[in-house]
matplotlib code that plots the C-alpha trace (Angstrom):
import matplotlib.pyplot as plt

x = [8.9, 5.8, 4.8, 4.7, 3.2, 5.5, 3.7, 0.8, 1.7, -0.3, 1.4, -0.4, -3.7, -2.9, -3.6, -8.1, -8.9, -12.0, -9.8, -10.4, -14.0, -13.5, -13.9, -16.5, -19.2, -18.0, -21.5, -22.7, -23.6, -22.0, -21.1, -17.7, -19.0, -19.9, -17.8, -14.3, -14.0, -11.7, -11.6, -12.6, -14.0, -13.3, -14.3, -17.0, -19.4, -18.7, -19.9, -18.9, -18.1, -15.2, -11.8, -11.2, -8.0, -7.0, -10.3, -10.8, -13.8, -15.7, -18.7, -21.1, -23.0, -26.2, -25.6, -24.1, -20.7, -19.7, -16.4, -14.2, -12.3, -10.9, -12.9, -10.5, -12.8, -14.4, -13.5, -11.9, -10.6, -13.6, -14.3, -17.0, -19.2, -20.3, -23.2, -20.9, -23.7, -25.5, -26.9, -26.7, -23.4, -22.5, -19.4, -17.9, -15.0, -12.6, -11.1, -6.9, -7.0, -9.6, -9.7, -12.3, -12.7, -15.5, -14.6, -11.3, -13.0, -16.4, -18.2, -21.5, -21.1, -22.5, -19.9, -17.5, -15.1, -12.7, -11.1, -8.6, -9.0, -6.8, -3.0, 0.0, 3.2, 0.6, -1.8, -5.7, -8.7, -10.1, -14.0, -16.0, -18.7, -21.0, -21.9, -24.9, -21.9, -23.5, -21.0, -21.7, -18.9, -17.6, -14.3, -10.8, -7.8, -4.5, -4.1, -3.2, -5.2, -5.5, -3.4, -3.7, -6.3, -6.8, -7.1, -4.2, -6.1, -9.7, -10.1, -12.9, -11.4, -8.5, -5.7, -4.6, -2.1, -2.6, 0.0, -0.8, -0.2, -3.6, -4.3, -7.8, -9.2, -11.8, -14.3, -16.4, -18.9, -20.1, -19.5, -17.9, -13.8, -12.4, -9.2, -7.5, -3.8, -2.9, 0.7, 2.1, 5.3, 5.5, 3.7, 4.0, 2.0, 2.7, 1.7, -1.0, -0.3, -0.4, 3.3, 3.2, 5.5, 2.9, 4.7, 8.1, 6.8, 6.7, 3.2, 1.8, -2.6, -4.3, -7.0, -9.5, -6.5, -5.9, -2.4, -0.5, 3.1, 5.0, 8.6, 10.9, 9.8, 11.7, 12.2, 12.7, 12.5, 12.1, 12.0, 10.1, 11.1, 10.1, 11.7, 14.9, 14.2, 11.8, 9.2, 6.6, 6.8, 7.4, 10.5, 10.8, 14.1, 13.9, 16.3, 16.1, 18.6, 20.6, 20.8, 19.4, 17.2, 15.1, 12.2, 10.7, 7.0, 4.6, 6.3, 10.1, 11.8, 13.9, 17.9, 20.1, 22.4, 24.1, 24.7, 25.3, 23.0, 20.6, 19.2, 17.3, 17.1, 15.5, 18.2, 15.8, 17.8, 15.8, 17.0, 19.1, 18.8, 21.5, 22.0, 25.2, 27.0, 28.7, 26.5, 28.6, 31.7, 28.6, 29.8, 28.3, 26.4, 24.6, 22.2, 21.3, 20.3, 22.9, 21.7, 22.3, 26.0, 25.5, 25.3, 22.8, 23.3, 20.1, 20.9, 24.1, 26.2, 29.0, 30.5, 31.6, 33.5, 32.9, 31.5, 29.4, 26.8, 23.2, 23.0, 20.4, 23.0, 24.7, 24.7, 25.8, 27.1, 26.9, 29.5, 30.1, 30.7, 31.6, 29.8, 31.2, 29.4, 29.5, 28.5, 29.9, 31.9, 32.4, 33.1, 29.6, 26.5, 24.0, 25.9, 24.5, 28.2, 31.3, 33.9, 32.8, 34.3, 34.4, 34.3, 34.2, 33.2, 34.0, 30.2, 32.0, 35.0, 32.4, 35.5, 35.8, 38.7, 40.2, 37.9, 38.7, 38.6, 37.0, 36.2, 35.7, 32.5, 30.2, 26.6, 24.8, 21.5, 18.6, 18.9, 22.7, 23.9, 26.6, 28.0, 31.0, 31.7, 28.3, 27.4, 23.7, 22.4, 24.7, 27.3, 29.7, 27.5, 29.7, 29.4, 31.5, 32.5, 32.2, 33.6, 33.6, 36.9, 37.8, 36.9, 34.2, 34.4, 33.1, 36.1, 36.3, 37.1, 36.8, 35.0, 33.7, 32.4, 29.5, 27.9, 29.5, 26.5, 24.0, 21.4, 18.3, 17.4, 13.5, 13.4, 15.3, 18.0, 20.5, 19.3, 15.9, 13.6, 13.1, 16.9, 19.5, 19.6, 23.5, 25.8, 23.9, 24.4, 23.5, 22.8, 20.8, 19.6, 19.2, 21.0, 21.1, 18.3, 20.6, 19.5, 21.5, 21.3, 21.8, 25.0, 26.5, 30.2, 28.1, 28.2, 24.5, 22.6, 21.8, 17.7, 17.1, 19.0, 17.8, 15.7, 15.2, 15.1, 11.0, 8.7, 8.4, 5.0, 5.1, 2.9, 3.5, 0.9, 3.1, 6.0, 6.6, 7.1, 6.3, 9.4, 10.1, 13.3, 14.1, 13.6, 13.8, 11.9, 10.8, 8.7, 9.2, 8.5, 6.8, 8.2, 6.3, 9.4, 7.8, 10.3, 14.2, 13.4, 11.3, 8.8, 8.0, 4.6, 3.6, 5.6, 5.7, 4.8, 5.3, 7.2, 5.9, 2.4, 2.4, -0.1, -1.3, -4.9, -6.8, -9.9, -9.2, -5.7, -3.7, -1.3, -2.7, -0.2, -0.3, 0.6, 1.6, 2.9, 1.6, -2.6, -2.3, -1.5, -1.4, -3.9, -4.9, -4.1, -4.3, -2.5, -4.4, -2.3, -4.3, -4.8, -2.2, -3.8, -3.8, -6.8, -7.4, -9.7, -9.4, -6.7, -5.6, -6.0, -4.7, -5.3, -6.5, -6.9, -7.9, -11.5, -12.8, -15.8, -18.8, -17.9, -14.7, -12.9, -10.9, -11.9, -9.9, -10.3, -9.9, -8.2, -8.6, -11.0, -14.6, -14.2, -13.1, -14.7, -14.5, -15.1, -15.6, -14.8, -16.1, -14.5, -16.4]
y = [10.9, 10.6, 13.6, 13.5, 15.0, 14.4, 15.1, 13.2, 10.6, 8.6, 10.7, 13.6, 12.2, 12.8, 16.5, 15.7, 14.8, 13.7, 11.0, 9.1, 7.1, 6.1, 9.7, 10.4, 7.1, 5.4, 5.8, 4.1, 0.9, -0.5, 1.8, 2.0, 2.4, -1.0, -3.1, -3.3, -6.8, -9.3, -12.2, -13.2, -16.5, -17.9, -18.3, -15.0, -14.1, -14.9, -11.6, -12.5, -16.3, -16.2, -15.2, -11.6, -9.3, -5.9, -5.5, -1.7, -0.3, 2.4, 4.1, 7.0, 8.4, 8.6, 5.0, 2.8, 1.0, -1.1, -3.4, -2.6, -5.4, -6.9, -10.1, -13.3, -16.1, -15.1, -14.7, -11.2, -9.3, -7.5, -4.0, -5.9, -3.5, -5.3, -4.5, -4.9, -6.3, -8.1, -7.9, -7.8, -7.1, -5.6, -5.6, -3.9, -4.3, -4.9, -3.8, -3.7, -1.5, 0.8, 3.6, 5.2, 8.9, 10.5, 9.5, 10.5, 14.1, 14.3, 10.8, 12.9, 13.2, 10.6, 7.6, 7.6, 5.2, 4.9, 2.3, 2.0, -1.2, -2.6, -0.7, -0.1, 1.6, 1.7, 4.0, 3.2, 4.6, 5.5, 5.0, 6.4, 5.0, 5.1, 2.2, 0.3, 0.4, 2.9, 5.2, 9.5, 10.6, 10.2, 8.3, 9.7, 7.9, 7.6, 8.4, 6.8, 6.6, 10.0, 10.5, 14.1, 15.9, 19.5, 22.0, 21.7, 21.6, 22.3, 19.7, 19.0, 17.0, 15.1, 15.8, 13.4, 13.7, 12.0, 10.6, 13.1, 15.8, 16.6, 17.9, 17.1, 18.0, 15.5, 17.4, 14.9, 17.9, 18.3, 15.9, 16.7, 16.2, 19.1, 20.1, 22.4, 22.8, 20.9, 20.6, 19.5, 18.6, 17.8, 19.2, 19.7, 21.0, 23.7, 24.6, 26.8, 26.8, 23.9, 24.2, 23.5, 23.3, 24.1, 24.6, 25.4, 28.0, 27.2, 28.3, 28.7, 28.0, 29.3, 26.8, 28.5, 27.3, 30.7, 31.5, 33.8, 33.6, 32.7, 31.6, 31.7, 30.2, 27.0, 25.4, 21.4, 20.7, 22.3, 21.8, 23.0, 24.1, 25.4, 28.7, 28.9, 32.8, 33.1, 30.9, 29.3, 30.4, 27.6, 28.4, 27.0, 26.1, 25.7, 25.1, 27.0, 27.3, 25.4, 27.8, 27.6, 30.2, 30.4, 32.4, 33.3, 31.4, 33.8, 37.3, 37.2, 37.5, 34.7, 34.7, 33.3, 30.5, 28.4, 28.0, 24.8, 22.9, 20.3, 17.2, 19.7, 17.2, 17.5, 15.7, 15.7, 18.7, 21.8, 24.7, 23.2, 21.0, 19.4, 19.7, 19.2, 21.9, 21.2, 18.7, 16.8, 15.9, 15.8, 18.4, 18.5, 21.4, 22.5, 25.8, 26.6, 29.0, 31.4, 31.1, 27.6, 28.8, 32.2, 34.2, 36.4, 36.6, 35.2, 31.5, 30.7, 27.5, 25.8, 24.1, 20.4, 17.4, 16.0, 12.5, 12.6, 9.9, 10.2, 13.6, 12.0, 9.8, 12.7, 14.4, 18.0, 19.6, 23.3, 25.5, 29.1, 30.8, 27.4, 24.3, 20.4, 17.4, 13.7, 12.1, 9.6, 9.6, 7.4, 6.7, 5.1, 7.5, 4.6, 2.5, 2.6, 2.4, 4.5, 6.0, 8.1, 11.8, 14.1, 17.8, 21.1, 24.6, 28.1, 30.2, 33.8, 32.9, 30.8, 27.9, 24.3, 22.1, 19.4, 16.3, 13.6, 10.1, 8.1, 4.4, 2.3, 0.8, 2.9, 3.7, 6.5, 5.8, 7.5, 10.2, 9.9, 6.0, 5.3, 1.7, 0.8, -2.3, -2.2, -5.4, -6.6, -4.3, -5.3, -3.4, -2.4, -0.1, 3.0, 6.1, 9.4, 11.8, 15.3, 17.9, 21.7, 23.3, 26.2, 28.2, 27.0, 24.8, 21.5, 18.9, 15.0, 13.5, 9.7, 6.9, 3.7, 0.7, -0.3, -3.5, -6.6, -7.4, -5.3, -5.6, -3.9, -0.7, -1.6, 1.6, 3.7, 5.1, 3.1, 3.4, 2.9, 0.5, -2.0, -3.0, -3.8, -6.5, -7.2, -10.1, -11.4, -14.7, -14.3, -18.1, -18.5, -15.0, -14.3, -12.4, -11.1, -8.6, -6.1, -3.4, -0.3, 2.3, 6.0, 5.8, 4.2, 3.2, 0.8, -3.2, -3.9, -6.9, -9.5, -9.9, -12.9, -15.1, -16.0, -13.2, -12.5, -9.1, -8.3, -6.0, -5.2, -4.5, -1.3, -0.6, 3.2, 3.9, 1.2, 1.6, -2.1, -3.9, -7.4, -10.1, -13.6, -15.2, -18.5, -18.2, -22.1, -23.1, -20.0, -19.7, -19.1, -18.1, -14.8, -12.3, -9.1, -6.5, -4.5, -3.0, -4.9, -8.3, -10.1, -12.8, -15.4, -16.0, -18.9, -21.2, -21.5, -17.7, -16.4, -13.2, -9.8, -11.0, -10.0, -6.9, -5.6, -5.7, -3.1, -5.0, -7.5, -6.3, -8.8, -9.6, -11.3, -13.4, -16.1, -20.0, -22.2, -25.7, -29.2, -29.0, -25.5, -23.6, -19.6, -20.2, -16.2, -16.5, -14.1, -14.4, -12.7, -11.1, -11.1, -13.9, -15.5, -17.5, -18.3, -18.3, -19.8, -18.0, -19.8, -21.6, -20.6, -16.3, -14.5, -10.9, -9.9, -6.1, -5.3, -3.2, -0.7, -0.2, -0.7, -3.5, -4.3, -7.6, -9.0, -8.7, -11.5, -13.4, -17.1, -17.4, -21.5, -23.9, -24.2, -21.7, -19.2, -15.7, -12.5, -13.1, -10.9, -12.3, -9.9, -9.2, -10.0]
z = [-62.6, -60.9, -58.3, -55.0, -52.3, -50.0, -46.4, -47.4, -44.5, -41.8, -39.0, -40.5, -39.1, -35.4, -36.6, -35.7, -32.8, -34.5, -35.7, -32.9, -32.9, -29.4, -28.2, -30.5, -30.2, -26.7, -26.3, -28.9, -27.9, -24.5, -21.8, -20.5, -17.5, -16.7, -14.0, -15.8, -17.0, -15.9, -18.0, -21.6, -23.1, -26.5, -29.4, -29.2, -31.7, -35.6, -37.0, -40.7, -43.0, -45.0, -45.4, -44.4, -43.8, -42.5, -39.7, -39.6, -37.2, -38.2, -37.2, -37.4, -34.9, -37.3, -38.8, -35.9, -36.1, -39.2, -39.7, -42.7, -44.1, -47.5, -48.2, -50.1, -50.8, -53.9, -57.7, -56.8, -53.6, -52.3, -49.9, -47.3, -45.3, -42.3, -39.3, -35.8, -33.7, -36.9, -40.2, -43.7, -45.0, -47.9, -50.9, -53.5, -55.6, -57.0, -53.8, -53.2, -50.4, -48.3, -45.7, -43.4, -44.1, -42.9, -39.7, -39.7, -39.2, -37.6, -36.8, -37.0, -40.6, -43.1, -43.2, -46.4, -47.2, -49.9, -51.5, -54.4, -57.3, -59.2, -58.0, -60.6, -58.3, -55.5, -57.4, -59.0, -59.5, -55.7, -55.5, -52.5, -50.9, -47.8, -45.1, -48.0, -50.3, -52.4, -54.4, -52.9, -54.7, -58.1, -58.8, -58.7, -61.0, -61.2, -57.2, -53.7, -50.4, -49.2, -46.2, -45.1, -43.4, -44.1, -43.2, -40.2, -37.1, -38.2, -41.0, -43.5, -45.6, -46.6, -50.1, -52.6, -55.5, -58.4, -60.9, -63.8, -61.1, -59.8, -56.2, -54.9, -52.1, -50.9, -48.6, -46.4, -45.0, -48.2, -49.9, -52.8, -54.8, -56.5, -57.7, -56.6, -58.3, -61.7, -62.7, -59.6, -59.0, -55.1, -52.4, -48.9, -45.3, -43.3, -40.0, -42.0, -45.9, -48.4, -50.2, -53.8, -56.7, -59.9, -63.2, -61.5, -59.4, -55.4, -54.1, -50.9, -50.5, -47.4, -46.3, -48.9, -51.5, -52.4, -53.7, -51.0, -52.1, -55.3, -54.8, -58.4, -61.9, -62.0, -58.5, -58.7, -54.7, -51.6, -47.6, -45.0, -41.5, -38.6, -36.9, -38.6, -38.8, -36.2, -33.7, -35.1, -38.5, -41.4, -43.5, -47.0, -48.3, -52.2, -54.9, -58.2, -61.4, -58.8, -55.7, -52.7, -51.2, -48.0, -47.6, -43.8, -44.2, -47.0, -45.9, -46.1, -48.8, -50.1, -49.3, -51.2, -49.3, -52.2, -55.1, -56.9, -54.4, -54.1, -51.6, -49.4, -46.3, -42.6, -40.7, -37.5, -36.2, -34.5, -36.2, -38.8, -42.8, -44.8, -48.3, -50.9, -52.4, -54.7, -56.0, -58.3, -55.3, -52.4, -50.1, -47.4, -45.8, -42.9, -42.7, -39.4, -36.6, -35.7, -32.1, -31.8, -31.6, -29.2, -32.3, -33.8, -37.6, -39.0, -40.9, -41.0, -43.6, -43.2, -45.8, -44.7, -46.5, -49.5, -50.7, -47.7, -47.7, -46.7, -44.5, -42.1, -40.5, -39.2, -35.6, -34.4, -31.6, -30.7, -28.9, -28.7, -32.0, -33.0, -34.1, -35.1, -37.1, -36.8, -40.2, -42.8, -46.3, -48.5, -52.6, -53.7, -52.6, -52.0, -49.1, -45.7, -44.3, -44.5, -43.0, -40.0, -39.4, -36.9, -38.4, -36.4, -38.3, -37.3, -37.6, -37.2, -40.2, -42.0, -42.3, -41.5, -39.6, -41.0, -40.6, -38.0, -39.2, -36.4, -38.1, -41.1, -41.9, -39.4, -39.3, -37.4, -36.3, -35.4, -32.5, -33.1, -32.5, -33.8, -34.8, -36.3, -38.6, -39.6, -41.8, -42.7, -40.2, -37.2, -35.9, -32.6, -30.4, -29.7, -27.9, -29.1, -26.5, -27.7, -24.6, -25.6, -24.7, -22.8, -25.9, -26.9, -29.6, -29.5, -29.5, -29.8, -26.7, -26.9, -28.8, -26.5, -27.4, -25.6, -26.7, -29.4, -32.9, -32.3, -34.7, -33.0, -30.3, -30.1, -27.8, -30.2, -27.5, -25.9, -22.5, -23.1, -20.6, -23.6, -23.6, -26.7, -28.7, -28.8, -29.1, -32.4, -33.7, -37.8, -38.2, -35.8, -35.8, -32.3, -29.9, -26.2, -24.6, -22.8, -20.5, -20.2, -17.6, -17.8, -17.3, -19.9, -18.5, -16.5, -17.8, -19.3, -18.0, -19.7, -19.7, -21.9, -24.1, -28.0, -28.8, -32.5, -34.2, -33.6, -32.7, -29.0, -28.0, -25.7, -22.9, -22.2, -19.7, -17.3, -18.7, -20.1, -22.7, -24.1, -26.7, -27.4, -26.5, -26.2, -29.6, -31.9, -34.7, -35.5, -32.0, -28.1, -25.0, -24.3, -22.0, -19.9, -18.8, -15.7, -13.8, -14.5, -14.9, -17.9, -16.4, -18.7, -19.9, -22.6, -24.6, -28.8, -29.4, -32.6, -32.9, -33.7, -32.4, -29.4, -27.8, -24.3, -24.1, -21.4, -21.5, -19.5, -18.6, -20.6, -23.2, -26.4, -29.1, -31.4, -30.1, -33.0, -31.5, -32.3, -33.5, -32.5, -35.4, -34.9, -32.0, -30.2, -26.8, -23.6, -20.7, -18.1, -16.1, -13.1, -12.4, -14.6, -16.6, -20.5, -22.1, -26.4, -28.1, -31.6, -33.9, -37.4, -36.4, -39.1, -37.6, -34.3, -32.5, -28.9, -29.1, -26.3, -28.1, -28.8, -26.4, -24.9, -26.0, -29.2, -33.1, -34.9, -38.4, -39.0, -42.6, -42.8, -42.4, -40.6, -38.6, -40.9, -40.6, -38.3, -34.7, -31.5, -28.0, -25.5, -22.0, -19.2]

ax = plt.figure().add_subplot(projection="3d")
ax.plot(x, y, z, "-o")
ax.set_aspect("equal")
plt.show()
């Protein structure tokens, strides 16, 4: 089994601000302090021939601002280096994928990017070089695209884990790669300690990736949580010899809370993890904060069904000395479906009630959604009513049914501003937009008919949102939500291409209908107006800087190339 590193995710980049070149170089060529601009004229500036893919900007304050993209038009896929306002660019490669990094941390460091060659299960040999495509660092193999800044909240560099179980550490300050475990298992980040399972043994490495704490001599997985014991402090959950212990971050030592466990799992719960116990019948079990349920006990478990499927689908409710769970059995481990139960558990007697069956064929959703006869990813919307009684404990009251074949939340929560996509038609693969309100007993209304399952482009600064309904021949008609009703915009928009643009305020998709194939279009919003940019776009992002407007690539024909259109 190859190791992982498990944390190593692109959500862990938010941790720097440095991250963001904007803040960093706004100054660096245009000033945003120029008249805002209201309109834009295609087609721009062709800043590079050829066929190009995944546009990246990066930029150093010493060096200027370069465009990173993967170049497909010669004998192999290529890393291309190129000047933003002109110039020589340059290449490198074999090149499968890339990523800025010096960046990432300071943009007054010398620029470093990295990109991975030839891939086998998504790992190669990663090669680093600087802006004249010149190689500062040696090669690392057998790894991913390093995804983790570190140290948490002062970075100067960023970790990778390679496939033979290597940890580097690749330090863009210096520059320099060195390793720093071997033998790794998994690995994870803490709010100030890198968790590592090295030769069975769960360490924890201060930023200096000095061992502070050792944890048993043959662990095979662990968790990490936050404030379990107390605030603030990152608890690690581990299971060894198959029993489960948790230790309070480097200083506690470890209790013992099961034996015959395993499938540590964050079910996006404060103050609470799943995990089976028994292993073999997947029993369910929750460990959580005694003070979730008015008691003060330290962590308490309670011991749940068994056959219970995946432990993220699950939701719980707290009461006084008393606590209930919504989740799902069902015979074969791997469905996404099954029978939902409802389950109480009393904290002080350590017991559980006789579970509830609720429905056949459900599905729980993030934040708790639950639908029932769940098929292909559509399903009844339904609501379950959870009351705690007189005593207490948390009791099931009811279970609604709020909307028929729904096969998408593009807000995530039922009564989100960005509606429901219900009443789903599989053939034609479209349904109804609905919009709930906050009070769900309340008939949702209908805000657009034929809209496909897609990505809604979100405007949170106004609190809109942007589809395509109408939806025929794999195109429609494009759709701005302000406020609680959808105004239409233009006609043969291709789904999941839509984006709001600042500069000019505007929306930007892609129009394919008749000669027009994939054509970028903005619809200015004031006035509302569509303006073409260019035909045959394969890729296209909004730019504040160095000078407001759109990037885009042409991926066919004469005017194939990267291209900037600047707002005026």
């Amino acid at each position: 089994m190859r190791p992982s590193l498990a944390v190593l995710s692109v959500a862990s980049l938010s941790w720097c601000a440095g991250c963001n070149i904007e803040n960093g170089v706004s100054g660096l060529a245009d000033s945003l302090l120029d008249p805002e601009p209201s309109t834009i004229q295609g087609p721009g500036r062709r800043i590079a021939q050829g066929s190009y893919s995944d546009l990246e900007l990066d930029a150093s304050l010493s060096v200027g601002a370069r465009l990173l993209a993967l170049r497909h038009d010669r004998e192999e896929s290529e890393l291309a280096i190129i000047p933003f306002e002109g110039g020589d660019a340059c290449h490198v490669g074999p090149a499968t994928r890339f990523m800025r990094l010096a960046s990432q941390v300071d943009v007054h460091l010398t620029p470093i990017v990295g990109y991975l060659g030839e891939r086998t299960n998504g790992q190669g040999t990663l090669h680093f070089v600087d802006f004249d495509c010149r190689e500062v660092m040696d090669p690392i193999d057998q790894v991913g695209l390093p995804q983790v800044l570190y140290p948490r909240g002062n970075a100067t560099g960023l970790l990778t884990l390679s496939g033979s179980g290597m940890v580097y550490f690749i330090d863009v300050t210096k520059p320099e790669v060195r390793v720093v475990a071997e033998n790794v298992h998994s690995g994870r980040v803490g709010n100030s300690h890198l968790w590592l399972i090295e030769e069975g043994t769960l360490l924890a490495r201060n930023d200096s990736f000095d061992v502070e704490v050792r944890y048993g001599t043959s662990v095979v997985e662990f968790g990490l949580f936050s404030g379990l014991y107390a605030p603030g402090v990152t608890d690690a959950a581990y299971i060894e010899d198959g029993k489960l212990f948790l230790a309070a971050g480097t200083s506690g030592e470890p209790e013992e809370l099961a034996q015959d466990a395993c499938a540590i799992t964050d079910i996006g719960h404060a103050g609470a993890f799943a995990f089976y116990s028994p292993c073999a019948s997947r029993r369910l079990a929750i460990a959580y904060r005694s003070d979730l349920v008015g008691l003060d006990a330290g962590v308490l478990v309670a011991h749940l069904s068994e056959q219970a499927l995946d432990p993220r689908q699950i939701d719980l409710f707290w009461g006084d000395g008393q606590g209930a769970a919504l989740f799902l059995v069902g015979e074969d481990a791997s469905a996404d479906s099954g029978e939902l139960v409802f389950q109480g558990f009393d904290s002080k007697a350590g017991t559980a009630s006789e579970a509830v069956s609720l429905g056949e064929q459900a599905h729980i959703d993030a934040g708790g959604v639950v639908f029932l006869d769940y098929d292909a990813g559509v399903g009844e919307l339904s609501q379950v009513l959870v009351e705690n009684d007189d005593s207490g404990r948390p009791e099931f009251k009811a279970l609604e049914k709020l909307a028929h074949g729904v096969a998408q939340l593009p807000g995530v929560t039922v009564s989100s501003s960005v509606g429901v996509l219900g009443n789903f038609d599989a053939d034609d693969e479209t349904g109804d937009l609905l919009l709930f309100s906050n009070d769900l007993d309340v008939e949702p209304k209908r805000l657009a008919r034929r809209v496909p399952v897609q990505r809604h482009a979100r405007d949170g600064t106004r609190q809109r949102s942007a589809f395509v309904a109408d939806f025929e021949n794999e195109t429609g008609t494009a759709y701005v939500l302000d406020g609680k009703e959808p105004v239409p915009l233009g006609n043969h928009v291709l789904p999941n291409s839509l984006q709001f643009v600042d500069l000019p305020e505007s929306i930007a998709y892609l129009v394919t209908s008749g000669a027009r194939e994939r054509a970028l279009t903005l619809y200015l919003l004031e006035p509302r107006l569509e303006v073409t940019l260019n035909t045959r776009v394969n890729e296209f992002h909004s730019l504040p800087w160095p000078s407001p407007g759109m990037l885009y690539s042409v991926d066919q024909g004469s005017s194939s190339g990267i291209w900037f259109a600047r707002a005026k």
